[in-house]
C-alpha positions in Angstrom: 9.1 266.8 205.5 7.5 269.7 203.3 5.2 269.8 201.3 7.6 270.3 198.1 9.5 267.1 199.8 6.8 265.3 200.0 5.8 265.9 196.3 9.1 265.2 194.7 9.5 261.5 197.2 5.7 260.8 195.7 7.0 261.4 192.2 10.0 259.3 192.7 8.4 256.1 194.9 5.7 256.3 191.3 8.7 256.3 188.8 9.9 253.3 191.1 6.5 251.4 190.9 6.8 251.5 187.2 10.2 250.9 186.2 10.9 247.9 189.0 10.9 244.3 188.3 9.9 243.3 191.6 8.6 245.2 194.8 8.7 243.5 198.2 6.8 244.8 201.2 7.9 243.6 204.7 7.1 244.8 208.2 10.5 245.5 209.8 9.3 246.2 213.6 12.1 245.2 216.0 14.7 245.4 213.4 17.8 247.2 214.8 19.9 249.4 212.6 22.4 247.2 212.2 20.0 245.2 211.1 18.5 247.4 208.6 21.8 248.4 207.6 22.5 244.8 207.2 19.6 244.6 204.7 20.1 247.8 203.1 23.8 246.7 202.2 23.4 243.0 201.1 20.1 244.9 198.6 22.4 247.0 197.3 24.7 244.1 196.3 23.0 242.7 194.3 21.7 245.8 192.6 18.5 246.5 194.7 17.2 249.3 197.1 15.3 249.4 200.5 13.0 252.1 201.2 11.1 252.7 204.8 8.6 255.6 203.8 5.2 256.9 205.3 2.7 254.5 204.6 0.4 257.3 203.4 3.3 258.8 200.8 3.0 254.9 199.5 -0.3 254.7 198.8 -0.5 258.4 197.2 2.9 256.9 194.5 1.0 253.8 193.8 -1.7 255.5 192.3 -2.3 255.1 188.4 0.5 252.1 188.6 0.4 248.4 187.5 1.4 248.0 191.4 -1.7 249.7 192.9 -3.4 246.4 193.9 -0.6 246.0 197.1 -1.6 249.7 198.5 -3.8 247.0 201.1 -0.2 245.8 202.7 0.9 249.4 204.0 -0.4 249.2 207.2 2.2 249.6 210.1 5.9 249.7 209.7 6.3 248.9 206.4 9.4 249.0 204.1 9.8 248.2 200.6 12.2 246.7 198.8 12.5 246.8 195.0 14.9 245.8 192.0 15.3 245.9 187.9 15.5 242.3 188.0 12.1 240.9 189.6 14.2 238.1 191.5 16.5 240.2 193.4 14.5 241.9 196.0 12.3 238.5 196.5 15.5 236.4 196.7 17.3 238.9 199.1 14.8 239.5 201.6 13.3 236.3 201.8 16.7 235.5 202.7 17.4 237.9 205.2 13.9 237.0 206.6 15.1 233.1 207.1 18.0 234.4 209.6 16.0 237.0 211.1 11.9 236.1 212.3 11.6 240.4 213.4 11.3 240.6 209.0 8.1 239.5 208.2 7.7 239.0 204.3 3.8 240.6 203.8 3.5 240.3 200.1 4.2 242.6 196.7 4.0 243.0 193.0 5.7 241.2 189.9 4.3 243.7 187.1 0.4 244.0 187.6 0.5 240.9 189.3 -0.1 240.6 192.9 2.2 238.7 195.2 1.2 237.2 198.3 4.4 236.3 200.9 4.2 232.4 199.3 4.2 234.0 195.8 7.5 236.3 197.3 9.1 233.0 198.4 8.3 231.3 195.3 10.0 234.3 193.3 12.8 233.9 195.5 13.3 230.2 194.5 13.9 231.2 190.9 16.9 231.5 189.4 18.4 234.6 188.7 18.6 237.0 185.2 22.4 235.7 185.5 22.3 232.4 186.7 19.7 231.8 183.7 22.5 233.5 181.0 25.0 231.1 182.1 22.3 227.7 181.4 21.4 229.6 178.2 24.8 229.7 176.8 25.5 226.2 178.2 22.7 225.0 176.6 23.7 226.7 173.3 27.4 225.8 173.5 26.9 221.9 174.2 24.5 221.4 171.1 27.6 223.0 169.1 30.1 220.6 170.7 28.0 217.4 169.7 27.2 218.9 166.4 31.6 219.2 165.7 32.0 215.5 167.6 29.4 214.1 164.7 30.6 215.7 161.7 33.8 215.0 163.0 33.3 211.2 163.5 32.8 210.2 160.3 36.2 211.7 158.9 37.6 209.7 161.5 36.0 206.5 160.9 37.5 206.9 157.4 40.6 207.3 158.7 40.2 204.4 160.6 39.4 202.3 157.3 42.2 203.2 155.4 44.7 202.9 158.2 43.4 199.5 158.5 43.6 198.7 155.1 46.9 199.7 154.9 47.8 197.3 157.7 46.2 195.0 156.3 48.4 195.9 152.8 51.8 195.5 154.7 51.0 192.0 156.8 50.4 190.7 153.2 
């Protein structure tokens, strides 16, 4: 890589350490490429990217970031892993590292706050951005139903009443 490479995949792996929800950092040695490629293609699924870059170049983008305090974890083969929605990239390699033990989960960074690998899993557990849309409007929507069931129970009681009386008007 040149230098004027090197500069422009600093500037990027920066603009990625502010604008991600999530960024998970994983040693990957042993990992085959179909195994990477694996990883690399169930990540970009679900909307996330997988990065293996020099350790170094890492360090060097996460300066002046609210990500700097995980520049400790780049040491060895490292990859990173990184979404817009902060449960993605925790959710998808914490899964990939249940089926495969040569992905070890080392820790990363939710904002400015710093993840350890439980903190990772613990991400991972949560639901996602979608999956908590859908209990939103569920939650929303069955208020409404109960709200029309009530104001719709009295007019039925009434009808109720005045059917009866008039049964009550014809027996007699």
């Amino acid at each position: 890589m040149e230098r004027a490479e090197k500069r422009e995949f600093v500037t990027q792996l920066n603009s990625v350490f502010k604008d991600s929800g999530s960024v998970v950092v994983a040693h990957y040695t042993g990992l085959t490429v179909a195994e990477m490629s694996d990883l690399r293609s169930k990540m970009r699924n679900a909307g996330g990217t997988v990065k293996v870059a020099k350790n170094r170049l890492v360090k060097i983008a996460l300066e002046g970031t609210e990500a700097e305090g995980i520049s400790d974890l780049f040491i060895g083969q490292t990859l990173i892993a990184y979404a817009e929605d902060p449960v993605t990239a925790p959710k998808i390699a914490s899964d990939f590292a249940k089926g495969n033990d040569k992905l070890v989960l080392l820790g990363g960074a939710l904002g400015s706050t710093v993840l350890d690998k439980n903190g990772v899993k613990a991400l991972a557990e949560l639901p996602s951005l979608d999956e908590l849309r859908g209990k939103l409007v569920g939650m929303i929507q069955t208020p409404a139903t109960r709200i029309a069931a009530v104001t719709a129970a009295p007019a039925g009681q009434v009808a109720r009443v005045i059917g009866a009386y008039a049964a009550q008007g014809e027996d007699a």
